[in-house]
KOLROMAR-211838 format. One record per residue (C-alpha): residue in one letter; x, y, z. Coordinates in steps of 0.2 Angstrom, whole numbers, plus 2048, in hexadecimal, padded with zeros to 3 digits. Layout:
AXYZ
...
//
This chain:
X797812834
X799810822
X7A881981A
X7A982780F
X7A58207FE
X7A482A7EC
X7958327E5
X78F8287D5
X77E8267CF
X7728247C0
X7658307C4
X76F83C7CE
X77D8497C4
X7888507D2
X79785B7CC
X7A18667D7
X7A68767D4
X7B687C7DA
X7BC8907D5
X7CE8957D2
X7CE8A37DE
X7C28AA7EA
X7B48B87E3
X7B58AF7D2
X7A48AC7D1
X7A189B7D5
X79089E7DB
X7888AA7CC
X78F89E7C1
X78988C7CC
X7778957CD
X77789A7B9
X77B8867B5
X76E8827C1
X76288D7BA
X7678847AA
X7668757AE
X7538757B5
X74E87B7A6
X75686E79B
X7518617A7
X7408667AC
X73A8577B4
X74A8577C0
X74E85E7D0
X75E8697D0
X76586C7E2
X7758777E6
X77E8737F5
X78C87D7FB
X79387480C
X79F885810
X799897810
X79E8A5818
X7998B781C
X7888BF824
X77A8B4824
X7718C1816
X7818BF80B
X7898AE80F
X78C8AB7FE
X79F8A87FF
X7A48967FC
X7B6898805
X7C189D7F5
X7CC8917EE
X7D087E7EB
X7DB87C7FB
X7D2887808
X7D087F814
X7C187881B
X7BB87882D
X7C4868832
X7D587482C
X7D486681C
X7D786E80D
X7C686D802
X7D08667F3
X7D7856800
X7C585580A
X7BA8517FC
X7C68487F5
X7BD8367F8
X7AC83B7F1
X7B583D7DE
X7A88487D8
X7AB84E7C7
X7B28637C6
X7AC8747C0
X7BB87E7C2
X7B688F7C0
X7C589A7BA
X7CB8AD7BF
X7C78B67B3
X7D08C67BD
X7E48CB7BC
X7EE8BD7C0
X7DE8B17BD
X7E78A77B1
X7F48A17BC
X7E889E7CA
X7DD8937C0
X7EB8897B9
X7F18847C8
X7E18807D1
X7DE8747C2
X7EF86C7C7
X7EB86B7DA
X7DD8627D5
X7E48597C8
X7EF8517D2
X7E384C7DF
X7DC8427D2
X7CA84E7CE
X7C384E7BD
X7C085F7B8
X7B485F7A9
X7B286E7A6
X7B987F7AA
X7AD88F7AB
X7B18A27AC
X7AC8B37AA
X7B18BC799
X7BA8C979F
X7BE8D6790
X7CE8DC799
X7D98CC79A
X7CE8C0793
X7D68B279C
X7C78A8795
X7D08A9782
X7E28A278A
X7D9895794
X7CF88F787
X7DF88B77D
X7E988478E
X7DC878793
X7D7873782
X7E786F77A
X7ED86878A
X7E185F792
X7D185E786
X7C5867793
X7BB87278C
X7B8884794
X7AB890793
X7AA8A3795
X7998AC79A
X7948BE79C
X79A8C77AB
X78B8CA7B7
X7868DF7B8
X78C8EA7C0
X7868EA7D5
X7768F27DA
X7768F87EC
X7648F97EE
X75F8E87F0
X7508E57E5
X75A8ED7D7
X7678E17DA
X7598D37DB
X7538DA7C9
X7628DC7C2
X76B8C97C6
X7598BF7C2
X75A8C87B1
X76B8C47AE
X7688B37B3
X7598AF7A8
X7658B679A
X7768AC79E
X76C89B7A2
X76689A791
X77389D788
X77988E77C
X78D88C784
X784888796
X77987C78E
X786875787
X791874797
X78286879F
X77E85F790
X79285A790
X7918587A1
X78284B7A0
X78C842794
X79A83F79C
X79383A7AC
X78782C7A0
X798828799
X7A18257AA
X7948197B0
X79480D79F
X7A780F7A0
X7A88087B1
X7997FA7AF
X7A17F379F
X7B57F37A9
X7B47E37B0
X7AD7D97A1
X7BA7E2795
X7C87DE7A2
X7C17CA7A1
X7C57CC78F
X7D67D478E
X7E07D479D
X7EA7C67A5
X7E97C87B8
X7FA7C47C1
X7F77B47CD
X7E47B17C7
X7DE7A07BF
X7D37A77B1
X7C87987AE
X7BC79A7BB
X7BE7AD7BB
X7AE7B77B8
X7AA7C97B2
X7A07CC7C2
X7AF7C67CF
X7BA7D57C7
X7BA7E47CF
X7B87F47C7
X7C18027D1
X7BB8137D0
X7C981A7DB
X7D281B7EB
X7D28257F9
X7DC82180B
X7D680F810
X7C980C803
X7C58097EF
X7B680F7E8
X7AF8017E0
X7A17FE7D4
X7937F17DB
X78F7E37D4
X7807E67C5
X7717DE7CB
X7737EC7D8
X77A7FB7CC
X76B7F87C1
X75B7F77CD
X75A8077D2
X75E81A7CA
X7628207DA
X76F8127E2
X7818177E3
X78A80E7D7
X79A80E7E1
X79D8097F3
X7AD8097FE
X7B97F87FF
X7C37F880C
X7D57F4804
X7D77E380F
X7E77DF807
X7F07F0806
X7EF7EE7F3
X7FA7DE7F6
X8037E6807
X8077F67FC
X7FC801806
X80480B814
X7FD81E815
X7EE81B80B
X7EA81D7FA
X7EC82E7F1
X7F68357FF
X7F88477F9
X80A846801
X8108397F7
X80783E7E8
X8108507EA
X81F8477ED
X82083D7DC
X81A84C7D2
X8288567DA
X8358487D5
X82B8477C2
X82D8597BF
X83E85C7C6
X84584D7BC
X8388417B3
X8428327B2
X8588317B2
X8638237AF
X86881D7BF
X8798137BA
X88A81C7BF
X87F82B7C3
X8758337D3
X86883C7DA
X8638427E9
X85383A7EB
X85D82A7E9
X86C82F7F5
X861835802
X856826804
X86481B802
X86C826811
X859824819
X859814819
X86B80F81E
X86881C82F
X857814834
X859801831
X86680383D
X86F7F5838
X8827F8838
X8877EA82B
X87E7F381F
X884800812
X87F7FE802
X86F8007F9
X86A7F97E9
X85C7FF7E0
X8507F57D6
X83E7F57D3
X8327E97DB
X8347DB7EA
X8397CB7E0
X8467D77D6
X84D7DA7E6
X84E7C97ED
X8557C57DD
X8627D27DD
X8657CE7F2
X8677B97ED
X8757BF7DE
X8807C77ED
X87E7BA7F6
X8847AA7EB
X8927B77E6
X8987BC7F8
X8987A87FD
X89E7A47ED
X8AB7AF7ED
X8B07AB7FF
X8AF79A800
X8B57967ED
X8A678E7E5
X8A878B7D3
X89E7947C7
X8967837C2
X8927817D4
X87F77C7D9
X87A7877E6
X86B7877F0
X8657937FA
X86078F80F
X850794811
X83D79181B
X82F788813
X82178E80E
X82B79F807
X8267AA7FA
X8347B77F4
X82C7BA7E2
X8267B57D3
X8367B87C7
X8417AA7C3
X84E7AD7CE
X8427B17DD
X8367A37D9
X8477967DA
X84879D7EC
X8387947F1
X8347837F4
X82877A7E5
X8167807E9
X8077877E1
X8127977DC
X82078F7D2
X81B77D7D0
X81477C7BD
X82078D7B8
X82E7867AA
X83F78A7AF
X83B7887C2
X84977F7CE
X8467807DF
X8567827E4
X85A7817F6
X859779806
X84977D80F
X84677B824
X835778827
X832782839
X82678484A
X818792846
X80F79C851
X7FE7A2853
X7F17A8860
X7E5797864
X7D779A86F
X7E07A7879
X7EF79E879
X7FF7A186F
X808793868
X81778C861
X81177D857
X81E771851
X819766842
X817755845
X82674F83B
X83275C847
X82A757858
X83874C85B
X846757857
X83F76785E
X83176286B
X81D76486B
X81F77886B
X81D784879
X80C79287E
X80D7A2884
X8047AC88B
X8077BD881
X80F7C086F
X81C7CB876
X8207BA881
X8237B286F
X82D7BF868
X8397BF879
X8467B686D
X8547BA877
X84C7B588B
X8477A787F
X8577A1879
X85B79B88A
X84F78E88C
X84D77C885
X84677F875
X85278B86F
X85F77E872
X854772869
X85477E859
X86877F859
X86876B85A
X85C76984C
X86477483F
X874770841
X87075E840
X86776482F
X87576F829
X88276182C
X879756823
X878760813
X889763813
X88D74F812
X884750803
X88F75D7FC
X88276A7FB
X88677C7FA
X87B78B800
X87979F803
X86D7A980D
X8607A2819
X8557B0814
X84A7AF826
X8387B9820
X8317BA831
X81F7BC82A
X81A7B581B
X8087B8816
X8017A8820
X80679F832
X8157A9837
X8247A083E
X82C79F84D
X8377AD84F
X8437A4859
X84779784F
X84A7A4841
X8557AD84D
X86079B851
X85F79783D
X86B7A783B
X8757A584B
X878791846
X87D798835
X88A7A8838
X89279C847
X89478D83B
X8A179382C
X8A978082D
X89777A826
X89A785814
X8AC786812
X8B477D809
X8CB779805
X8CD7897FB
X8C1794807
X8C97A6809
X8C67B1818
X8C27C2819
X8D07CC817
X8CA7D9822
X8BD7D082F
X8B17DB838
X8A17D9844
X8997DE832
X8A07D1829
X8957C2823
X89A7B382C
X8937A1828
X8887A8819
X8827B8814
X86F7BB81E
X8627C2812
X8507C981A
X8447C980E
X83B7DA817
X8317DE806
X81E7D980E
X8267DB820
X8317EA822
X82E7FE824
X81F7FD831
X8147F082B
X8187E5839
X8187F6843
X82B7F7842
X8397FE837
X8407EF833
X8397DC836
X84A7D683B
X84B7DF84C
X83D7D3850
X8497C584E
X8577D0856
X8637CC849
X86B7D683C
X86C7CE82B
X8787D281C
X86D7D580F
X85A7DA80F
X84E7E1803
X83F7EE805
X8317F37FB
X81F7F47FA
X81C80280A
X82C807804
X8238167FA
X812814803
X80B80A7F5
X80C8167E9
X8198107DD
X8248027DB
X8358027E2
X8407F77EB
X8507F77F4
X85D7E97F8
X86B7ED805
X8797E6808
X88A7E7813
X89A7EB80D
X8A27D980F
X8947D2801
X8967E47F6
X8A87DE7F6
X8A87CE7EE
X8A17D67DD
X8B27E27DD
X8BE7DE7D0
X8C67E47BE
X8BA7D97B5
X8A97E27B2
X8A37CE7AF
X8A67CC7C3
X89A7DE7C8
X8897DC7CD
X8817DD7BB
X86D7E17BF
X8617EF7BC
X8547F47B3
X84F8057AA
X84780C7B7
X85580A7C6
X8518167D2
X84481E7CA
X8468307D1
X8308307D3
X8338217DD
X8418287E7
X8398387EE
X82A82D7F3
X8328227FD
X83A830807
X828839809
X82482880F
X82F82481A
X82F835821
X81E833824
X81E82482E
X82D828836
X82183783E
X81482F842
X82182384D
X827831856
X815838858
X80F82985F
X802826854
X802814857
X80081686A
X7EE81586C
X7ED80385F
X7FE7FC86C
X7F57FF87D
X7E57F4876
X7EB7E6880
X7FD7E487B
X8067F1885
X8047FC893
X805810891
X81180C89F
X81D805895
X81C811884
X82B81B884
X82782E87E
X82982E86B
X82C84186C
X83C83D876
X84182B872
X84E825862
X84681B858
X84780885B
X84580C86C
X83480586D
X83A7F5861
X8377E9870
X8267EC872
X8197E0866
X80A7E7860
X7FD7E7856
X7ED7F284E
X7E37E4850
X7DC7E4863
X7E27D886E
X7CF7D4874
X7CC7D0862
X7D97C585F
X7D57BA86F
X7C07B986C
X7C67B3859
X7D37A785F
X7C479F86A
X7BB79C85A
X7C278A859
X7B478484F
X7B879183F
X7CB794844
X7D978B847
X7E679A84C
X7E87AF849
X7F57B8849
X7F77CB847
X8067D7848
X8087E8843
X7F87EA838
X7F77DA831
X7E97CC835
X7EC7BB831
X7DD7AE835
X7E179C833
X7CF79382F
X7CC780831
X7CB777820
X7C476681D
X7D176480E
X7E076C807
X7EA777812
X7F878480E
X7F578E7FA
X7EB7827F2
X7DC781801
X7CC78A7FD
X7C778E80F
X7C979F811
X7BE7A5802
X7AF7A580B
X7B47AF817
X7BD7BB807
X7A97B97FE
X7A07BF80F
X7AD7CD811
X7A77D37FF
X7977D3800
X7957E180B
X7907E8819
X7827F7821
X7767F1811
X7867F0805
X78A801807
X79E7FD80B
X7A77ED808
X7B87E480A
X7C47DE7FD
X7D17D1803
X7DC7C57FD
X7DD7B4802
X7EB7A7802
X7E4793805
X7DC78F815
X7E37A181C
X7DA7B381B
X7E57C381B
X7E07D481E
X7EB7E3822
X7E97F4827
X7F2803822
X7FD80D82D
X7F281A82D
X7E281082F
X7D881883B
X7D580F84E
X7C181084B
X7C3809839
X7CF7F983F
X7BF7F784F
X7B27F6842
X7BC7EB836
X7BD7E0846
X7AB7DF849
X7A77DA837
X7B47CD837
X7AE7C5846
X79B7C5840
X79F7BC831
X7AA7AE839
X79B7AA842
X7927A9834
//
């Protein structure tokens, strides 16, 4: 079934009208600018819908009071047509106390993202709320209101009362200020569509999109986005489609297949988390952040530290996007070694890393990474570093394997199936076989060999799923045990210990996780390290940090890397930030976020998407009763299990899936390039945009190479992932 999508036509005007208070009149004035609008539109049909009344059936004229009475499903009316974006009629109090009440169901609304155009009310001649709103909304907001007679006085004979209304609506409908409410309102909606048709071709003109080639970038291959609402944009279709017929909907839903770049966590426009930043905006805009605090910023720093559960960690760092806060997490690193092991400054130092690695597209960040199509041509780029290529895994007809790449086979062997993914992620029953010892011989046998070539490094930075084949985790798990074991590989004559050595002191090297894309529940656990069972020294968080709503990034680190930046010389402290550190807005969402997901742990509303072929009920502890991180050994994912094994029989199409959490990765056959620069993987990304149910939804994805990503959010619902599975397998047999 075709999700909920936004009302927009050519032909058809549809305005919803909301009232400030209950018995406000939001029918007499809804039926006078219908009466109004027949008259000026003579060849039109007018229609009125009211979806809720109460009362007797002979006077079931109540439309259930305000903007947040709730509606039958217990929703809120302002959340539950929240999707349809329909443009507002507020009509105000006009009563004592009306002025306050229609104020703040403007701002209810407001915040839920509605247009109100216009605001409508009766003229009372006591308070006359009408004179001080007129001046609120104008001067505030440019939205014009109105103010009508009040209706006469009630008749309790019926026919009198018949007489007496039709009158005063023959009268009112007339009247030049209601005419000019439609006629406003007519333009507006004339104006919304051209504003929307001309976006994409205006965009082509003047913006520079990040990570695009813009040479064979058309008009008609930008999307034009309405709005958002859960898992979905409303988008605009393409325009031999908008302009064949009066009557099409100009928008239709697009699932979000690429979380709005793995943002998307508790869907877009949460009215939690929207609440939660206009809190923080209200209560302190934005406050320098240096030598200063908080308590959005403490307390999530204090939420964070308590969940991660990692007890090298105790500091947090603030910054403002994911390749900040690798940047910021690879400065503590080359100082703590540095420090430690008595580097020079002029040292070079490179970082220990996996191929195929993306941290982010600043400088620093970018240096991280060996050269590929994200760095390669960029000025000032240095890949800097020393990086293992590795076994991956995915799910091959049924199968999952460990493949080794050709050039490893005879270091590390021809790879290892299993039967399950949770068999693949048994990292510690795995570390007793053969191929654990294999991984150990290998990378010392590399680690020794860069240190006869006098080569220094910092941080293997293991990022156990990067947004293509995922790697084995055991043989990121023996990258960090080889490392923190092996302190003779780094140090060096004028090396100094610690002075005070704990279990949460960095040994070897300091460990960084890049957790930005993988942390916080996207691979349907806290953190992605517990995956690896390891706990590294620093690691960074974003993205479904605040749900998706706003940036913000953190970097933590232990108290043995925090330390090597101590000194009398302000030239030695860790000297990084940016205006908006720890943006207060930013703050308070990701506590509402986390918060959120947190609950929905402990609810176990994940339980029913864990038991589709990954786990027994048997085995799910009660959430209700359980710590958190009780459950950490279990491996899941939204995706069905059935799904996954029909698609990894698809050999002629697919060569491997994988799916944790709520992301899908599908690996398609490619007659040429492989990795970034193949082109494989657009067909599918074309197909998917196309639509479906005569175009009436759609899916927007990303693509890297030869491999198609989609993600869910972590409130997607089980039917929605089911029929996401169903379209996905129709067009891969395309």
């Amino acid at each position: 079934m075709a999700p909920v999508g936004a009302l927009l036509q050519r032909a058809l005007r549809v305005h919803q009208v909301y009232g400030a208070n209950t018995d406000v009149g939001k029918t007499i004035l809804t039926t006078i600018l219908c009466n109004s609008a027949s008259k000026i539109w003579k060849n039109e049909q007018v229609s009125y819908l009211k979806p809720v009344s109460t009362g007797a059936q002979d006077d079931a004229d109540e439309g259930s009071g305000g903007v947040h009475s709730p509606g039958p499903s217990r929703t809120t009316q302002a959340d539950l047509y929240a999707p349809l974006r329909m443009p507002v009629i507020l009509v105000g109090d006009s009563k004592l106390g009306g002025i306050s009440q229609t104020v703040s169901a403007f701002e209810s609304l407001r915040l839920r993202g509605y247009d109100v155009e216009s605001v409508l009310l009766f003229r009372d001649a006591v308070y006359e709320n009408y004179r001080y709103l007129t001046d609120y909304f104008g001067d505030n907001y440019g939205i014009s209101v109105e103010s009508v007679a009040e209706p006469p006085k009630r008749y309790e004979d019926a026919q009198a009362e018949r007489d007496s209304m039709t009158e005063y609506y023959a009268e009112v409908s007339e009247q030049k200020t209601v005419h000019d409410i439609l006629t406003r309102l007519d333009k507006r909606h004339e104006n919304r569509i051209t504003r929307l048709e001309e976006m994409p071709t205006k965009a082509h003109g003047h913006i520079w999109y990040p990570f695009t080639q813009h040479k064979p970038l058309l008009p008609d291959r930008i999307t034009a986005i309405d709005s958002a609402y859960g898992d979905h944009f409303q988008t605009l279709r393409s325009q031999p489609t908008t302009s064949s017929s009066p009557e099409t909907n100009l928008l239709r839903p697009s699932f979000d297949g690429s979380a709005s770049w793995w943002t998307q966590g508790l869907g877009h426009a949460n009215p939690k988390l929207t609440l939660a930043a206009a809190y923080a905006a209200g209560r302190y805009g934005h406050v320098m952040f240096a030598e200063a605090i908080h308590e959005p910023a403490l307390a999530l720093a204090e939420t964070l530290l308590k969940n991660i559960q990692n007890p090298r960690l105790n500091r947090v760092f603030f910054s403002d996007n994911g390749s900040t806060g690798c940047e910021v997490a690879v400065k503590m690193a080359l100082r703590a070694a540095r420090t430690r092991y008595g580097w020079g400054p002029d040292a070079k130092l490179g970082i220990l890393g996996l191929k195929g690695s993306y941290h982010g597209d600043t400088i620093g960040a970018m240096d991280c990474a060996e050269p590929c199509t994200f760095n390669e041509n960029v000025e000032w780029y240095e890949g800097k570093g020393f990086w293992f290529d590795y076994p991956t895994v995915q799910c091959t007809e049924g199968k999952w394997v460990v493949d080794v790449p050709e050039g490893l086979k005879a270091d590390l062997g021809n790879g290892e199936e299993f039967t399950t993914m949770a068999d693949v992620f048994d990292v510690e029953g795995r570390e007793q076989g053969e191929g654990s010892r294999k991984y150990e011989a290998y990378i010392e046998r590399t680690l020794e060999a860069l240190q006869k070539q006098g080569r220094k490094f910092v941080c293997p930075g293991p990022s156990l799923y990067e947004t293509h084949i995922p790697r084995d985790p055991l043989f990121q798990r023996t990258l960090v045990n080889v490392v923190r074991r092996s302190p003779h590989l780094f140090a060096t004559g004028d090396s100094q210990s610690p002075a005070q050595e704990t279990d949460a002191t960095w040994k070897g090297l300091p460990v960084v996780f890049d957790e930005v894309f993988t942390g916080l529940y996207r691979l349907g656990r806290y953190t992605a390290s517990s995956f690896l069972g390891v706990h590294p020294d620093v690691s960074v968080h974003a993205k479904l940090l605040t749900g998706g709503l706003v940036p913000l990034c953190t970097t933590l680190a232990s108290d043995s890397v925090f330390e090597a930046f101590l000194s009398d010389d302000k030239s030695d402290a860790l000297l990084h930030g940016h205006s908006y550190t720890a943006h207060p807005v930013g703050c308070q969402v990701a506590l509402e976020s986390l918060q959120e997901m947190q609950h929905m742990e402990k609810r176990g509303s994940w339980d029913a998407f864990k038991q589709d072929g990954w786990v027994s009920p048997e085995s799910l502890q009660s959430p209700e009763t359980t710590p958190r991180g009780a459950n950490d050994s279990i491996v899941w994912s939204v995706w069905s299990h059935s799904f996954i094994d029909a698609v990894s029989h698809n050999s002629a199409r697919v060569a491997g899936i994988w799916a944790l959490g709520s992301v899908l990765a599908i690996t398609l056959r490619s007659e040429g390039s492989v990795g970034y620069k193949s082109s494989a993987a657009l067909t599918l990304q074309t197909r998917l945009r196309e639509g479906y149910e005569e175009g009436r939804w759609n899916v927007h994805s990303r693509v890297l190479g030869n491999v198609f990503y989609i993600m869910t959010g972590q409130k997607t619902s089980r039917s929605t992932v089911r029929e996401l599975e169903t379209v996905l397998r129709e067009v891969l047999m395309m």
